[in-house]
C-alpha positions as a Markdown table, in Angstrom:
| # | Residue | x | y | z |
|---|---|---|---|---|
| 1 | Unk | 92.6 | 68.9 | 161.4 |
| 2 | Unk | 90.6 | 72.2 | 161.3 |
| 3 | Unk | 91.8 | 74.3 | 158.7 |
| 4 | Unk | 89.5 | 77.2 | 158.1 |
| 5 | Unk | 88.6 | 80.4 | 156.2 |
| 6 | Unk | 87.7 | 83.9 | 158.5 |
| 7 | Unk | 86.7 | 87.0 | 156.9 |
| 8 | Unk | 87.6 | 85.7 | 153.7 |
| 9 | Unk | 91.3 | 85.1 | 154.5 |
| 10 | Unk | 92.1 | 81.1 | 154.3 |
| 11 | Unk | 95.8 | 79.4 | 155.2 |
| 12 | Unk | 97.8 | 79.1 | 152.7 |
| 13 | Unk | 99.7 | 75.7 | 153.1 |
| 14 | Unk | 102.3 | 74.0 | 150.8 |
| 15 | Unk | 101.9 | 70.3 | 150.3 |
| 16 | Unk | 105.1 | 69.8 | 151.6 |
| 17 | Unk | 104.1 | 70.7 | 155.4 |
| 18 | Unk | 102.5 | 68.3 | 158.1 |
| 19 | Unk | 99.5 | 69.5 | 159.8 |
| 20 | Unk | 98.3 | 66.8 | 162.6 |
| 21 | Unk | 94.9 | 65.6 | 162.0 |
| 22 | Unk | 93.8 | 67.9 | 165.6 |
| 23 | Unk | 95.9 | 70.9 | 165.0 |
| 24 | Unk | 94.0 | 74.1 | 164.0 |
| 25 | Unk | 95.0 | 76.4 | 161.5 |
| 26 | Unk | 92.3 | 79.4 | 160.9 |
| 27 | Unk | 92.2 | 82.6 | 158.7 |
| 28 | Unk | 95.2 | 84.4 | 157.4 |
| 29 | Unk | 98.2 | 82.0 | 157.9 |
| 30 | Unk | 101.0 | 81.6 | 155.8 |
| 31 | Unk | 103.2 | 78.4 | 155.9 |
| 32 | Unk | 106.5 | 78.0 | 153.9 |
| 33 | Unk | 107.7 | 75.0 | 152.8 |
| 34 | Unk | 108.4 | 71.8 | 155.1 |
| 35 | Unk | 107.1 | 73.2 | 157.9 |
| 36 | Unk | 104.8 | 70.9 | 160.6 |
| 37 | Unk | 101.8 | 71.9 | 163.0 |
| 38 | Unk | 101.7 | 69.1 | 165.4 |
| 39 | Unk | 98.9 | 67.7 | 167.7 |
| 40 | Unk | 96.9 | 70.4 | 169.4 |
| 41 | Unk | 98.5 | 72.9 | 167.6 |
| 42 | Unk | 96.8 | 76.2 | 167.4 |
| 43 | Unk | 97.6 | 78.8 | 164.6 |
| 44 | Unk | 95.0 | 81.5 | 164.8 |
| 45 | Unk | 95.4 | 84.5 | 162.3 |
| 46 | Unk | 91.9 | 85.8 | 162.6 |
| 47 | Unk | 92.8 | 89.6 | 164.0 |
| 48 | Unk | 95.9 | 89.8 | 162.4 |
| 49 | Unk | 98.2 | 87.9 | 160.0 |
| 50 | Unk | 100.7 | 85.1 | 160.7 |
| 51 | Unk | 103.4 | 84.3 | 158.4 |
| 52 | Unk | 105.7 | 81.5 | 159.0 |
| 53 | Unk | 108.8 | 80.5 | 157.5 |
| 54 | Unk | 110.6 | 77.6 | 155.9 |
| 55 | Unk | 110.9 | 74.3 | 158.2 |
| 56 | Unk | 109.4 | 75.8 | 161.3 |
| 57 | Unk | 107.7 | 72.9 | 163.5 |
| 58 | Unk | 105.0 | 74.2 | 166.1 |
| 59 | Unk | 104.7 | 71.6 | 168.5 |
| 60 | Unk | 101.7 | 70.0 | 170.4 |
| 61 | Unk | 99.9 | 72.3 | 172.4 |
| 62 | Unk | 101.4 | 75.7 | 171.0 |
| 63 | Unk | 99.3 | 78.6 | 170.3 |
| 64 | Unk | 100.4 | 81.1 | 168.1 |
| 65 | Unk | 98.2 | 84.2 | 167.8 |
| 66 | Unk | 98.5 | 88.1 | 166.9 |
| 67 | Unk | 97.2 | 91.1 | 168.1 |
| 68 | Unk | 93.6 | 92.7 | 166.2 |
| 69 | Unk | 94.8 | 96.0 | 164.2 |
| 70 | Unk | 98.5 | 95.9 | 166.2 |
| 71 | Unk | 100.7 | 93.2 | 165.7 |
| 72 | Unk | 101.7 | 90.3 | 163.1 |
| 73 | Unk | 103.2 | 87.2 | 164.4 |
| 74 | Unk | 106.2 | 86.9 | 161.6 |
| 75 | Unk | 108.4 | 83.8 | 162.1 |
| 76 | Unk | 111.7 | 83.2 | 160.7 |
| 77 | Unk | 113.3 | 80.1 | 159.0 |
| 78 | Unk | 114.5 | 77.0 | 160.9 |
| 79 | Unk | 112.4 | 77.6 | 164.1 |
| 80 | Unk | 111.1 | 75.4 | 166.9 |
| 81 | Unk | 108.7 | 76.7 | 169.1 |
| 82 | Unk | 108.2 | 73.6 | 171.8 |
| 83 | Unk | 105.2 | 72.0 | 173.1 |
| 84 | Unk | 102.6 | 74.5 | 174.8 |
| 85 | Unk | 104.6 | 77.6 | 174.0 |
| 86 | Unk | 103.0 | 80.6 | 173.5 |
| 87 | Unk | 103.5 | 83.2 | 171.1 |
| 88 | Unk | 101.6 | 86.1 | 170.5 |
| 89 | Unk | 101.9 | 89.0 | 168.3 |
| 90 | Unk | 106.1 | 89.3 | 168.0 |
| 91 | Unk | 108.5 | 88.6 | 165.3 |
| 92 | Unk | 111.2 | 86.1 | 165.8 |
| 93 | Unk | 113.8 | 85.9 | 163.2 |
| 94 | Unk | 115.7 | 82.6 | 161.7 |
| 95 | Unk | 117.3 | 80.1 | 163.7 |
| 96 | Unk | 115.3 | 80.0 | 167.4 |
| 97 | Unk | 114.1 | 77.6 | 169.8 |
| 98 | Unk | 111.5 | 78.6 | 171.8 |
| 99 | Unk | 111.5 | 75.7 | 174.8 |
| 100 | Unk | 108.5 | 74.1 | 176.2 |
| 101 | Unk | 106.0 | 76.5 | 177.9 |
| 102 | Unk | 107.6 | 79.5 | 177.0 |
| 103 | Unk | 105.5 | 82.7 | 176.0 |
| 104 | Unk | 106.5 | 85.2 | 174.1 |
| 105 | Unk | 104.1 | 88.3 | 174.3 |
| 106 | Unk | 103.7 | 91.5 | 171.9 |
| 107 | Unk | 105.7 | 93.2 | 170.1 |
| 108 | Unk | 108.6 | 91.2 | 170.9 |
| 109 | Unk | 112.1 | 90.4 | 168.5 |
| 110 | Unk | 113.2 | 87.7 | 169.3 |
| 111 | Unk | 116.6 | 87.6 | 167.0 |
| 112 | Unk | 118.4 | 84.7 | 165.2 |
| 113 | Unk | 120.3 | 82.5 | 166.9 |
| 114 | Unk | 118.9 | 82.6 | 169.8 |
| 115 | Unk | 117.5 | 80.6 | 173.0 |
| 116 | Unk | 114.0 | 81.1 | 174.6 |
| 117 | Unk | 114.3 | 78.4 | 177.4 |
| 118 | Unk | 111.6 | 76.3 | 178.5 |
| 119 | Unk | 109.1 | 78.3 | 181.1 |
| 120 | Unk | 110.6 | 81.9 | 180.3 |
| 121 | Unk | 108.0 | 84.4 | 179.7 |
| 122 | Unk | 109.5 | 87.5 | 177.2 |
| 123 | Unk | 107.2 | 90.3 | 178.2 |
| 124 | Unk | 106.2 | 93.2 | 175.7 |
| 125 | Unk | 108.6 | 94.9 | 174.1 |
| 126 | Unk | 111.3 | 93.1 | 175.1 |
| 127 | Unk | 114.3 | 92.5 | 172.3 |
| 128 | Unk | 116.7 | 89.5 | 172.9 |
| 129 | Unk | 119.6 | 89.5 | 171.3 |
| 130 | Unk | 121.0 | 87.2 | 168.6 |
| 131 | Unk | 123.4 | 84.3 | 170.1 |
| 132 | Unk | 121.9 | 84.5 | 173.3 |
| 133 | Unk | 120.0 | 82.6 | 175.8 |
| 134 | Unk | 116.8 | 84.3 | 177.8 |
| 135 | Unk | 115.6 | 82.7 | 180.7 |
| 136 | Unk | 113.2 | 83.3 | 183.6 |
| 137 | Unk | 110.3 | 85.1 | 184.4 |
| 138 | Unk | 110.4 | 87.7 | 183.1 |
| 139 | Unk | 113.0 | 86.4 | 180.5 |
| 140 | Unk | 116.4 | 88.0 | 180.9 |
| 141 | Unk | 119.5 | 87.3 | 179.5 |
| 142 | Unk | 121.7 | 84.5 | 181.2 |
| 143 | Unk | 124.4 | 84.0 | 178.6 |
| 144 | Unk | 125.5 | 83.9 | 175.2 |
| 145 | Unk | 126.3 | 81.3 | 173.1 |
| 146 | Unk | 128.4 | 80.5 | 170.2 |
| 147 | Unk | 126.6 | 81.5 | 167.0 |
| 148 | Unk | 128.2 | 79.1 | 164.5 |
| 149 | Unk | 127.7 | 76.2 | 166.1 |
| 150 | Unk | 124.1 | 77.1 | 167.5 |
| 151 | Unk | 123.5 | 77.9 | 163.9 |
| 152 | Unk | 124.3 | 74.2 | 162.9 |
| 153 | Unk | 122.3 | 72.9 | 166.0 |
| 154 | Unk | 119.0 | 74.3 | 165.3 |
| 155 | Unk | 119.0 | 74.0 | 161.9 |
| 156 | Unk | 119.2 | 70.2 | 162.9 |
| 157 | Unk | 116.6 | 70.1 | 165.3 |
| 158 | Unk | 114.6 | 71.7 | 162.2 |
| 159 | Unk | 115.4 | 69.3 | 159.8 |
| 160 | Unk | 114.6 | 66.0 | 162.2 |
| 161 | Unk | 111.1 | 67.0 | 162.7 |
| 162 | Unk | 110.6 | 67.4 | 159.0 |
| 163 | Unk | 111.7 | 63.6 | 159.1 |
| 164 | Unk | 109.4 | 63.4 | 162.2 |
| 165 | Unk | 106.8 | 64.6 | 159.5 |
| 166 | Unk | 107.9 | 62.2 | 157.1 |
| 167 | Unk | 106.2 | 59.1 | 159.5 |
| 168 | Unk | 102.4 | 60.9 | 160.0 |
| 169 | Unk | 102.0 | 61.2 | 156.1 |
């Protein structure tokens, strides 16, 4: 793994999280607690901070980046961002899935509860609402879904790749 100081800012990783031995994480990144940074894995806060929440897996292949003197990449609690998304510069709250290959540009919200399906690209700006489901390119809505038991559904898929975790370390 390449875990690495710029301009004086270095991650900031709890014991608790898995980092895959080829995953990258470089300058101002923030992990909380049981979160895991799988294989090919890039978390790059070098123009910009990145702070990620509680039980967040980044799967293999995702980049997550920020944009120089603009935008932050905050990320919630109980988020999956799937193998080789993208997101860049954008804020998504607790309680997402962000499906394989999906990219999420600037200055995006990306609310709790919520869907990103595999492939969609969110373009700037764009807000999606809580308890829905964006798909497409460019992402739009294509329906909602039931909060409460989305809720219960992510926050599973959260907690099986800590015990994913548990089997690397």
């Amino acid at each position: 793994m390449v875990i690495r100081e710029v301009n004086g800012k270095f991650p900031q990783i709890p014991d608790d999280c898995f980092v895959a031995e080829n995953a990258t994480i470089v300058g101002n990144v923030t992990l909380g607690a049981e979160c895991s940074i799988w294989f090919n894995a890039v978390v790059r806060g070098d123009v910009n901070y990145i702070k990620v929440g509680d039980r967040v897996n980044i799967q293999d292949g995702a980049v997550i980046h920020c944009t120089y003197e603009k935008h932050p990449t905050v990320i919630g609690n109980n988020v999956s961002i799937g193998h080789n998304a993208i997101v860049h510069g954008c804020t998504v709250k607790d309680n997402v899935l962000i499906g394989m290959g999906a990219i999420v540009m600037d200055n995006c919200v990306i609310e709790s509860n919520s869907i990103i399906a595999a492939g969609a690209v969110v373009t700037q700006n764009t807000v999606v609402e809580s308890g829905a489901i964006y798909a497409g390119v460019p992402a739009k809505k294509v329906k909602n879904i039931d909060e409460s038991d989305f809720a219960g559904e992510i926050k599973r898929i959260s907690g099986n790749y800590v015990m994913y975790s548990s089997w690397f370390k």
